[in-house]
FIGUNU-713720 format. One record per residue (C-alpha): residue number from 0; residue in one letter; x, y, z. Coordinates in steps of 0.001 Angstrom, whole numbers. Layout:
<rs>
<r NUM,A,<X,Y,Z>>,
...
</rs>
This chain:
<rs>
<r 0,X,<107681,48820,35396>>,
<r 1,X,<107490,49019,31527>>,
<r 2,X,<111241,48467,31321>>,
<r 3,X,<110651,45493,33887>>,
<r 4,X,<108340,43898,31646>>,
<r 5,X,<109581,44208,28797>>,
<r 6,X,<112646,42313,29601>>,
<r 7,X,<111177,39835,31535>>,
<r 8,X,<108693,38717,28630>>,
<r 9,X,<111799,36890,27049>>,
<r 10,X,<112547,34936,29625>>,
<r 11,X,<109190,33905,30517>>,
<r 12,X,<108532,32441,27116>>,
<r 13,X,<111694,31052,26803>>,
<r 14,X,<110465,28917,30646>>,
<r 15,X,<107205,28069,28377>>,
<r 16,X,<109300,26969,25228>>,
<r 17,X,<110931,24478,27345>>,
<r 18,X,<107926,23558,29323>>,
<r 19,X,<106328,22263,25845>>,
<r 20,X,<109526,20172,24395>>,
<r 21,X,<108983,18725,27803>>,
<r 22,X,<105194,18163,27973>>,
<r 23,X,<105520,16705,24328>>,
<r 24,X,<108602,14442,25064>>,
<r 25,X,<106503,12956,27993>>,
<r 26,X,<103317,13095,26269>>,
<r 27,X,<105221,10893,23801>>,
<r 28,X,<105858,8274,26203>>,
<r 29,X,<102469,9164,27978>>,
<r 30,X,<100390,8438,24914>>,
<r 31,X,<102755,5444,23844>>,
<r 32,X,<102043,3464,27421>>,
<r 33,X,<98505,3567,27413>>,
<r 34,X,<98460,2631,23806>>,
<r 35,X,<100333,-248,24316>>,
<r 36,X,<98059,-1363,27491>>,
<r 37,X,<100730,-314,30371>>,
<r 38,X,<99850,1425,33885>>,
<r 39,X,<100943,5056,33747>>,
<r 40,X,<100716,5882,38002>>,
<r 41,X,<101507,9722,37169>>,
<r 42,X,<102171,12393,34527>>,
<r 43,X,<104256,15609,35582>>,
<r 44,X,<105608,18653,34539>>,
<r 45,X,<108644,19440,36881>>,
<r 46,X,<109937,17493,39158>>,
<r 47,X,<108582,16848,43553>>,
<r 48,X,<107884,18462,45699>>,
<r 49,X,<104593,18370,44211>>,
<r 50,X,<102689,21427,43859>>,
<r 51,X,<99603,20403,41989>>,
<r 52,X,<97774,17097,41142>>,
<r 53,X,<94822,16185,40082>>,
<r 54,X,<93675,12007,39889>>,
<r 55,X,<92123,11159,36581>>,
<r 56,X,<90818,7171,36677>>,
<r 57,X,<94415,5589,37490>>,
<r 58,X,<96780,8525,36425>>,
<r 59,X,<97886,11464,38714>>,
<r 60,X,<98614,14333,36433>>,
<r 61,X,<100390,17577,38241>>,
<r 62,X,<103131,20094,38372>>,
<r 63,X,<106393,19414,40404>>,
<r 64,X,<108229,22837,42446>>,
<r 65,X,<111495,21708,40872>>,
<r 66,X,<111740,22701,36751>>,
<r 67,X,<114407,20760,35680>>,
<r 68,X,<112347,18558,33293>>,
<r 69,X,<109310,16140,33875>>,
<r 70,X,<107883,12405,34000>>,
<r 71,X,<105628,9820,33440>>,
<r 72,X,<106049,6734,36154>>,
<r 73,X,<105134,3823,34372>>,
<r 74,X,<104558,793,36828>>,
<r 75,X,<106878,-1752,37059>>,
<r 76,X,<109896,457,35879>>,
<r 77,X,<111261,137,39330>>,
<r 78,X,<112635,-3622,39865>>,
<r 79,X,<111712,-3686,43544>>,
<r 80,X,<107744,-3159,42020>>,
<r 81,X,<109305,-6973,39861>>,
<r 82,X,<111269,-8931,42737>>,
<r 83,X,<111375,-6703,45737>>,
<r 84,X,<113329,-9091,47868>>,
<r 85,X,<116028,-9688,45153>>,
<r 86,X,<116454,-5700,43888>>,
<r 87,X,<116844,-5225,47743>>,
<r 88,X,<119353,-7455,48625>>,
<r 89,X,<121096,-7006,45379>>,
<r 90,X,<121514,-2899,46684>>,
<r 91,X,<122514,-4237,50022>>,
<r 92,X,<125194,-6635,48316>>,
<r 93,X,<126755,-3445,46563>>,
<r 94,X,<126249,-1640,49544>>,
<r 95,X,<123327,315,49070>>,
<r 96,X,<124197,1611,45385>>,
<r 97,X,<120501,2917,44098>>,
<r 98,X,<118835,2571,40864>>,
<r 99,X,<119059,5139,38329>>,
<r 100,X,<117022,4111,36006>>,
<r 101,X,<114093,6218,34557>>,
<r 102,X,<110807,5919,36114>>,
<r 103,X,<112307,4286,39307>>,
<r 104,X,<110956,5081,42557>>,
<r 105,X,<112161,6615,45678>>,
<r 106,X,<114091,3301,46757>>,
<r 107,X,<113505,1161,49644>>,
<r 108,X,<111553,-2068,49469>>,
<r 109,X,<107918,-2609,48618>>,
<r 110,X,<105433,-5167,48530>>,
<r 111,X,<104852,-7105,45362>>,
<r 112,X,<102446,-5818,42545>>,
<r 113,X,<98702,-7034,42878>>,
<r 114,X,<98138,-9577,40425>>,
<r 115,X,<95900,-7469,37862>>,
<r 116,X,<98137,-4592,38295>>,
<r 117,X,<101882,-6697,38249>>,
<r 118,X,<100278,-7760,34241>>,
<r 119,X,<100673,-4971,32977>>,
<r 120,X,<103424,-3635,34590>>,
<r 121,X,<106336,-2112,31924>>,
<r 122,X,<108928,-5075,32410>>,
<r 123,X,<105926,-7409,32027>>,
<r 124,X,<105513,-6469,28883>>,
<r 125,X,<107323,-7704,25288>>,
<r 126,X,<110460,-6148,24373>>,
<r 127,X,<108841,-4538,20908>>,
<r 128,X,<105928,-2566,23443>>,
<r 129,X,<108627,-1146,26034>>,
<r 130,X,<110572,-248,22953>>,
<r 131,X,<107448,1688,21286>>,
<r 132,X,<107097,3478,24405>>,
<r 133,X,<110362,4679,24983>>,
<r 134,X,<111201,5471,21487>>,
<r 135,X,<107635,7822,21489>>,
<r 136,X,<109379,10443,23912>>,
<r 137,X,<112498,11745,21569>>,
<r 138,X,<110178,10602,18402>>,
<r 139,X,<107393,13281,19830>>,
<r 140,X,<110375,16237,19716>>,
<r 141,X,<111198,15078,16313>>,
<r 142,X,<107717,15300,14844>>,
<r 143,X,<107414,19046,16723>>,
<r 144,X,<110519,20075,15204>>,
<r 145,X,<109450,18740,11705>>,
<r 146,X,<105736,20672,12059>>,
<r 147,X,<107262,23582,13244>>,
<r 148,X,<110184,23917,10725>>,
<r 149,X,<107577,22704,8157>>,
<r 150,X,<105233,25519,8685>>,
<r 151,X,<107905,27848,8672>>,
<r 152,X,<109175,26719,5194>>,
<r 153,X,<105828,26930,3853>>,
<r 154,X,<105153,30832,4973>>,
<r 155,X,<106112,33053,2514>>,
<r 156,X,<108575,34504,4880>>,
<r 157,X,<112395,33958,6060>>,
<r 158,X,<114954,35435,7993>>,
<r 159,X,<117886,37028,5190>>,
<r 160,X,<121100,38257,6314>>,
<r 161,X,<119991,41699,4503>>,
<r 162,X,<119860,44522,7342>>,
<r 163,X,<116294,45204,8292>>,
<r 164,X,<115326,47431,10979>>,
<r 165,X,<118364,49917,11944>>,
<r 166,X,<118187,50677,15840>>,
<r 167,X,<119042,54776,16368>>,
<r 168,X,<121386,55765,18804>>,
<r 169,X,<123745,52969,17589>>,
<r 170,X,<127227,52474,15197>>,
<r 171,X,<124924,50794,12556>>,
<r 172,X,<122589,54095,11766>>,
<r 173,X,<125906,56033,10428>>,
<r 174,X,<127066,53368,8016>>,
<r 175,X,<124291,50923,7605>>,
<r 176,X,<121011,51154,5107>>,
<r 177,X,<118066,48968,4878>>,
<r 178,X,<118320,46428,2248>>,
<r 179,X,<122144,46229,2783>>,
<r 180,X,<123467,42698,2357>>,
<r 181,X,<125513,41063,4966>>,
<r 182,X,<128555,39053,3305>>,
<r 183,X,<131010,38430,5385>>,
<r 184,X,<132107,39781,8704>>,
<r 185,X,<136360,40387,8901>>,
<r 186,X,<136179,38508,5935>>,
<r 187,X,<134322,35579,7295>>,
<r 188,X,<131927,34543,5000>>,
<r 189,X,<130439,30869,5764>>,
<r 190,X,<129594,29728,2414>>,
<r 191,X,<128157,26423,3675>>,
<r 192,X,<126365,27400,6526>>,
<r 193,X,<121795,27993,6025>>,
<r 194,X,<120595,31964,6503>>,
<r 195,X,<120266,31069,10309>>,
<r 196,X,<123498,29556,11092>>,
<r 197,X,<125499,32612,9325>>,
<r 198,X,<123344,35149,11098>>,
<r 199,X,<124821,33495,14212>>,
<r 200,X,<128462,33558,13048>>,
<r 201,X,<128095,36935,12324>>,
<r 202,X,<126834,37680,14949>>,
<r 203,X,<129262,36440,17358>>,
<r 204,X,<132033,37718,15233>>,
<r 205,X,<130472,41454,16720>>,
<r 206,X,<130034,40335,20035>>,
<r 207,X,<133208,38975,20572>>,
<r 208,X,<134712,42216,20592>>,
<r 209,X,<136112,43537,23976>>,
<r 210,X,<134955,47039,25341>>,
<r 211,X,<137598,49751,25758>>,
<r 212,X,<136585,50279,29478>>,
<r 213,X,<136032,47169,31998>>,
<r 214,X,<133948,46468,33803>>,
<r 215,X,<132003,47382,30199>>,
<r 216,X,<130044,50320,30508>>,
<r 217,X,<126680,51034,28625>>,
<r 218,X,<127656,52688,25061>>,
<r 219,X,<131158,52280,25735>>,
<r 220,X,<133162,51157,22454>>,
<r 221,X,<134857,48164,21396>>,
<r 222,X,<138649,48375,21470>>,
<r 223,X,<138961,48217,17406>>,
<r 224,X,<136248,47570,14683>>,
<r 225,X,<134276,45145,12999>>,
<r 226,X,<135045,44879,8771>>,
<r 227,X,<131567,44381,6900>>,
<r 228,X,<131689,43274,3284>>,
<r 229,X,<128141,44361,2627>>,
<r 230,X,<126260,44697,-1224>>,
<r 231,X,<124176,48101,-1700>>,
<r 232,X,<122952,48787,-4865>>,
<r 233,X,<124528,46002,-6901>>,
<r 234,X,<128135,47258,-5651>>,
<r 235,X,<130345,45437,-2863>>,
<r 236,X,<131933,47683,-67>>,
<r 237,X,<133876,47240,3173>>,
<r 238,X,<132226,49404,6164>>,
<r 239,X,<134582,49286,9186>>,
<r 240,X,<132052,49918,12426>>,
<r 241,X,<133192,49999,15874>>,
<r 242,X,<130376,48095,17988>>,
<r 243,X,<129570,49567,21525>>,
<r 244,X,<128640,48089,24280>>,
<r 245,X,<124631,47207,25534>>,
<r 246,X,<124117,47125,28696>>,
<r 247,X,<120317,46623,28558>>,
<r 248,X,<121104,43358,26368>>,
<r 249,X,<125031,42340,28114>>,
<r 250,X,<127112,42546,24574>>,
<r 251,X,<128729,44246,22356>>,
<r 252,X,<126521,45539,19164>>,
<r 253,X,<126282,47404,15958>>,
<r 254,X,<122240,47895,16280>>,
<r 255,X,<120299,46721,13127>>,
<r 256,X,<118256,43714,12956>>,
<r 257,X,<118246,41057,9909>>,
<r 258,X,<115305,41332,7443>>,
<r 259,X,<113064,38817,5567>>,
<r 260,X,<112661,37705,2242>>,
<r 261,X,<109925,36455,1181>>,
<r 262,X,<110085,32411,-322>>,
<r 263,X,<106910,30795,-2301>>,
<r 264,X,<107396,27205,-1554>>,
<r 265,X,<105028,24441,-2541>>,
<r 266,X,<104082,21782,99>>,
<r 267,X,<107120,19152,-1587>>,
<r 268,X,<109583,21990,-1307>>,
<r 269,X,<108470,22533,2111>>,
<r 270,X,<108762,19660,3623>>,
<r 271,X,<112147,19223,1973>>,
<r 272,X,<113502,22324,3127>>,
<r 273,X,<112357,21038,6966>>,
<r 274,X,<113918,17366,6149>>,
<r 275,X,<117213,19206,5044>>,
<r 276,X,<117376,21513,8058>>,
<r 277,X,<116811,18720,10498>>,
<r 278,X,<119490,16492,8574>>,
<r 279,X,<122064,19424,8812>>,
<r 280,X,<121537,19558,12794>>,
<r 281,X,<120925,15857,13410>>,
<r 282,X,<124594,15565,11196>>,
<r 283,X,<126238,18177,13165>>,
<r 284,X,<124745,17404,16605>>,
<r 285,X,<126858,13408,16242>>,
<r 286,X,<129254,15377,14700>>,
<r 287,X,<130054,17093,17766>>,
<r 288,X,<130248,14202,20269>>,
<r 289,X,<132013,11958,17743>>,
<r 290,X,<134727,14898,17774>>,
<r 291,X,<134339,15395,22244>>,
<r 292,X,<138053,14969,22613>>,
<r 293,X,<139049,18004,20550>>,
<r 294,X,<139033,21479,22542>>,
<r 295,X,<137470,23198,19499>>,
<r 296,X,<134687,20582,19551>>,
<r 297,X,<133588,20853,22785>>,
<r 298,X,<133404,24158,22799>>,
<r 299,X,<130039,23680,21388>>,
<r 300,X,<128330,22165,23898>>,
<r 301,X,<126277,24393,25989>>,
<r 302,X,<123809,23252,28989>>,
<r 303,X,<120896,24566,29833>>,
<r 304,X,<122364,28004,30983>>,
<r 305,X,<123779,28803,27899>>,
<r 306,X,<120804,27091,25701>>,
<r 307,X,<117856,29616,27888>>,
<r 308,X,<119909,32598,27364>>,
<r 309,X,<120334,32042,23928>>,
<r 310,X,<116395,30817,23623>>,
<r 311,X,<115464,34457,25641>>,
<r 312,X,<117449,36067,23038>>,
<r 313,X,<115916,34189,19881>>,
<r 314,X,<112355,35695,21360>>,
<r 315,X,<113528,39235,21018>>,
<r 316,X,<114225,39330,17395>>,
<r 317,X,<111227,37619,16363>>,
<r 318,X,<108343,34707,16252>>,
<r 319,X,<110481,32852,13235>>,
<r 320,X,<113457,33100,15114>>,
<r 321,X,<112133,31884,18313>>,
<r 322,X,<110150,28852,16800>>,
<r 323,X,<113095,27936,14456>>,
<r 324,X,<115190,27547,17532>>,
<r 325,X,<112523,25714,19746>>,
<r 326,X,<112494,23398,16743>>,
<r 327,X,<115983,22777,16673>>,
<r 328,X,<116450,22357,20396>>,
<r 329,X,<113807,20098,20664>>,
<r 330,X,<115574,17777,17277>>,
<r 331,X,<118537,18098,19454>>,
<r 332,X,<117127,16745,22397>>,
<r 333,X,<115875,13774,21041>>,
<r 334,X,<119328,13265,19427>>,
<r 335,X,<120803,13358,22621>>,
<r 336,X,<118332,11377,24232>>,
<r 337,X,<118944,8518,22009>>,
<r 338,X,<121931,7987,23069>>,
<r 339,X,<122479,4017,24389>>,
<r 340,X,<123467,4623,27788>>,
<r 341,X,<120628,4283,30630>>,
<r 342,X,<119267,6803,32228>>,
<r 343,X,<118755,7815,28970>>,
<r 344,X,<115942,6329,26670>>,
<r 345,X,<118368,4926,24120>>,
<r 346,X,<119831,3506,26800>>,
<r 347,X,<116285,1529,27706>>,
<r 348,X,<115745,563,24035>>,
<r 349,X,<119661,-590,23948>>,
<r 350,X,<118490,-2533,26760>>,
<r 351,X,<115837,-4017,25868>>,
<r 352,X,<117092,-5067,22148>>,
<r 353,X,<120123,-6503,24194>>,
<r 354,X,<117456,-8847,25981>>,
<r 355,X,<115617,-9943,22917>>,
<r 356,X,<119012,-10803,21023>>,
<r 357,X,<120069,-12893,24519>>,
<r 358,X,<116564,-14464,24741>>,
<r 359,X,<116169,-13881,28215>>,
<r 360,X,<115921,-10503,30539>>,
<r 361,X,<118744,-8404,31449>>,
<r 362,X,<119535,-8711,35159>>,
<r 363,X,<118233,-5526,37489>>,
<r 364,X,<122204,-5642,38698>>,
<r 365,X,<123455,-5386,35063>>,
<r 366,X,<121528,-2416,34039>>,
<r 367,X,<121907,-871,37647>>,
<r 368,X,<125457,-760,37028>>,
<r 369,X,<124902,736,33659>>,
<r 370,X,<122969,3503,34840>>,
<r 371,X,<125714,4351,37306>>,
<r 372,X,<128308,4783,34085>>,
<r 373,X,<125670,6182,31783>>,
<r 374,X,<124954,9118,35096>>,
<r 375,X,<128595,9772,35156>>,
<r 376,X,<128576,10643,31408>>,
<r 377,X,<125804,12954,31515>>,
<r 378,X,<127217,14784,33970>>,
<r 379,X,<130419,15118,32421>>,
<r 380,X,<128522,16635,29360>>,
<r 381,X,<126758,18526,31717>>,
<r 382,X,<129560,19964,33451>>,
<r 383,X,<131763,20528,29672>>,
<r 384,X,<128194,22201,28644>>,
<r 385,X,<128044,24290,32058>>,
<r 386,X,<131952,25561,31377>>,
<r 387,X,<131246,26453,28135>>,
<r 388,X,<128226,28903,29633>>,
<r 389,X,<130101,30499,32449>>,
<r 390,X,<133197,31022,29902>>,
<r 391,X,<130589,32731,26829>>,
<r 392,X,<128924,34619,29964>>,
<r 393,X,<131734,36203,30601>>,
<r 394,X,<133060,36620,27223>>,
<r 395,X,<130576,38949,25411>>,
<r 396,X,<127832,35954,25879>>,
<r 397,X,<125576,33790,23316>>,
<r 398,X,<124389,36032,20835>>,
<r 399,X,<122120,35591,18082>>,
<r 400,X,<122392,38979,16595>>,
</rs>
């Protein structure tokens, strides 16, 4: 039971983790609506069946059985709530393709909006207030990744790639000492990568090694060794360690965790150092989609597979680890959500800017069709991001240590 436990803690954190970037993203647009005067019908976590609900003045707020994200219906995202007679026959004209468009209903035709309701419904409403509202959702994971990062810069504590705690029974207890500093791994050194991001390279470096016996057997070794350039005592040295195989943790490891230094930073410095991190992965996140067409680049997507394993990993090793990551995941998120392609929300704001330039609203049929293109390109990330998993799965996994 112990042994149960203590490896299911991870993951069920790493299921709360995402259940907050989630409940802020849509608390975001939540908070955003009824600022701006618009009807928010409901406010979920997951996605229907419905399990919970409870009714609060006009606004259902509950918990879906399906957790692949959440939502807030606004009314009048749906154009059949707008002109139900033309969004129907404009389906029926394209033979029955569906909206796809955030916030949309579950299709079919309805009867018009009531008067007092149709007023405040979201396409009712100036371009600059659906724009506010959409852009609150991705700007809500920003401002939790800045707070978090923010708070960690300002502790007095960071993760160093000195060794720290040295696990017994494993390679690293016969070569490695406390206080040892990690420079490069088979001469890989990462000069321009943060603390965090070499910690990861290193760590991959180990758990890309094969195991001598397959199907990999728990403590079995890896077919040749690892090179560590490592500083003890002022001197450099090269410590060759074969890593064996975990079975409890599904890769191949030396057994030693990274330390922390400790960092007095004022409140300026702080928020700099939070500013710089988020620049680094807002830079490299565009960086990798600008680059989608070449093999090495897309070999850094990951879906949501590879992105919760990594995330139940990150809580094992620590509460700076684990935040640092949420934070990132949750800048990333918003990156990706701005992108100008419906269903996503930059695709709404592209949208809607498109219809103030134009002077005159974007036909339902135009951004119907939109959606449909914008859908297929998700799910080609998602599918690229869902290879990438399944191939790192099977090849020593995502490791963070």
């Amino acid at each position: 039971m112990t042994a149960f436990l203590s490896s299911a803690w991870p993951w069920a954190l790493t299921i709360a983790g995402f259940a907050v970037l989630i409940i802020v993203h849509e608390f975001g647009h939540f908070i955003a609506a009824k600022a701006t005067g618009m009807r928010v019908e409901r406010f979920f976590l997951f996605f229907p069946p419905k399990v919970v609900s409870i009714k609060r003045g006009e606004t259902e707020y509950g918990i879906g059985a399906l957790p692949f994200g959440g939502f807030v219906k606004i009314t009048g995202m749906n154009p059949d709530e707008i002109e139900p007679d033309r969004a129907r026959e404009a389906r029926q004209s394209r033979q029955g393709v569906m909206t796809k468009i955030e916030g949309a209903g579950q299709g079919g035709s309805r009867q018009p909006l009531p008067p007092d309701v149709a007023e405040r419904a979201y396409y009712r409403q100036p371009v600059w207030k659906r724009i506010v509202v959409i852009a609150a959702g991705p700007a809500a994971n920003v401002l939790l990744a800045f707070v978090i990062l923010f708070a960690i810069s300002l502790s007095l504590h960071q993760v160093d790639t000195s060794v720290g705690t040295i696990d017994s029974g494993f390679p690293a207890a016969a070569h490695l000492q406390p206080g040892d500093k990690i420079l490069a791994v088979d001469g890989k050194s990462f000069p321009n990568a943060s603390q965090e991001e070499r910690i990861t390279h290193f760590s991959h470096l180990v758990a890309q090694d094969k195991c001598a016996v397959q199907p990999p057997k728990d403590g079995c070794k890896a077919t040749m060794p690892v090179r560590l350039t490592i500083r003890r005592d002022g001197r450099v040295e090269h410590v060759p360690i074969t890593p064996i195989y975990d079975a409890q943790n599904k890769r191949m490891r030396i057994g030693f965790s990274y330390g922390t230094k400790s960092v007095d930073q004022s409140v300026p410095e702080a928020v700099g150092s939070a500013a710089s991190d988020m620049w680094r992965v807002t830079t490299g996140t565009l960086g990798v989609f600008t680059k989608i067409f070449q093999a090495q680049e897309r070999k850094k997507i990951h879906g949501i597979v590879g992105i919760s394993d990594f995330t139940q990993q990150s809580f094992q090793y620590g509460a700076v680890a684990a935040l640092s990551l949420v934070a990132l995941i949750s800048l990333s998120l918003a990156i990706i959500n701005l992108f100008p392609f419906l269903p996503l929300d930059g695709g709404h704001i592209f949208w809607s800017l498109v219809e103030k330039v134009r002077g005159r609203p974007v036909p339902f049929s135009v951004m119907e069709r939109a959606s449909a293109v914008g859908f297929l390109l998700v799910m080609i990330l998602f599918a690229i991001g869902l290879t990438n998993d399944i191939h790192s799965l099977n090849n020593g996994g995502l490791n963070i240590k």
